[in-house]
C-alpha positions as a printed NumPy array, in Angstrom:
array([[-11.925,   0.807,  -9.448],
       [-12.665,   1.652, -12.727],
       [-10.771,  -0.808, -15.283],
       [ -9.666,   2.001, -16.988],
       [ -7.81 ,   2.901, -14.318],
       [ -6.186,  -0.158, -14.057],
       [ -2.41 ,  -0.267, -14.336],
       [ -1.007,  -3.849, -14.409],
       [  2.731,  -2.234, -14.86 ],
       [  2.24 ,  -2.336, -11.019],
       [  2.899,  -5.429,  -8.569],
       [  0.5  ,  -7.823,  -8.609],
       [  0.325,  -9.853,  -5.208],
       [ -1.049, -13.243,  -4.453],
       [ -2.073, -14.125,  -0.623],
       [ -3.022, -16.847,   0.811],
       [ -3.749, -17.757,   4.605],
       [ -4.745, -20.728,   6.527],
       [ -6.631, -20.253,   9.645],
       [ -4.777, -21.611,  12.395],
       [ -6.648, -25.538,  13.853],
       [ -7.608, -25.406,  10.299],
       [-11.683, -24.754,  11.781],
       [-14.196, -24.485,   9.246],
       [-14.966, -20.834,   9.308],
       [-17.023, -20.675,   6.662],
       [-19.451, -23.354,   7.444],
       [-20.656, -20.265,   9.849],
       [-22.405, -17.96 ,   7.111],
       [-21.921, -14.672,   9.51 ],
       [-18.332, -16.014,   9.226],
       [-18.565, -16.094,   5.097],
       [-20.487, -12.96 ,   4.674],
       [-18.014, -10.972,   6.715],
       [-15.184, -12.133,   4.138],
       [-16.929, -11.442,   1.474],
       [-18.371,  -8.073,   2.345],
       [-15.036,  -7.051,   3.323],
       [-13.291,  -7.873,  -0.435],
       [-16.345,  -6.466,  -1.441],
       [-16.139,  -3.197,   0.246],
       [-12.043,  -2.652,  -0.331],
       [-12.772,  -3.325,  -4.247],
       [-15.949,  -1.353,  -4.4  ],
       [-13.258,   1.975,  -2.573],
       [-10.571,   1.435,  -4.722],
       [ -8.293,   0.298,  -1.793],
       [ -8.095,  -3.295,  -3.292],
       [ -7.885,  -4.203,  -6.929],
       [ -9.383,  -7.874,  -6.617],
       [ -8.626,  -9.246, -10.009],
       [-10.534, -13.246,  -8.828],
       [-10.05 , -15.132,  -5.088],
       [-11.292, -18.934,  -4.425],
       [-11.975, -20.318,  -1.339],
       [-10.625, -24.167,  -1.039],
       [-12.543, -26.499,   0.794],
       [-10.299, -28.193,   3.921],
       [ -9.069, -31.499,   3.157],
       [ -9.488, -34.741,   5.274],
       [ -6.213, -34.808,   6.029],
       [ -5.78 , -31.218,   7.924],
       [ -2.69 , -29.405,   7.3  ],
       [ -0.974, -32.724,   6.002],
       [ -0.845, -32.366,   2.517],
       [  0.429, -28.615,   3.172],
       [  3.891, -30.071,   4.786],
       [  4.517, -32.528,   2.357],
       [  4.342, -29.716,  -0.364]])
């Protein structure tokens, strides 16, 4: 998308996801590079304005820390 383009009067959306047994997908580079091609594909079409994303390491603790927050 060109910037230009860009409206920011519209909804921006924040999602996040956990994948379930929290497994260590991308460990797996196939696994990694299928992410990233994907975001990279949507942005580069103009189906997904992808403004920045971050991928968090898993903590010791597994999902712990997520239901105490």
């Amino acid at each position: 998308m060109n910037p230009s383009e860009r409206n920011l009067a519209e909804p921006i959306y924040f999602v996040t996801a956990a994948v379930g047994g929290w497994k260590h997908l991308f460990t797996n580079e196939a696994c990694a590079r299928t992410v990233f091609d994907s975001l990279d594909y949507l942005s580069r079409t103009g189906k997904l304005a992808l403004y920045a994303y971050a991928l968090l390491p898993p903590t010791d603790g597994g999902g712990d820390e997520i239901g105490r927050f």
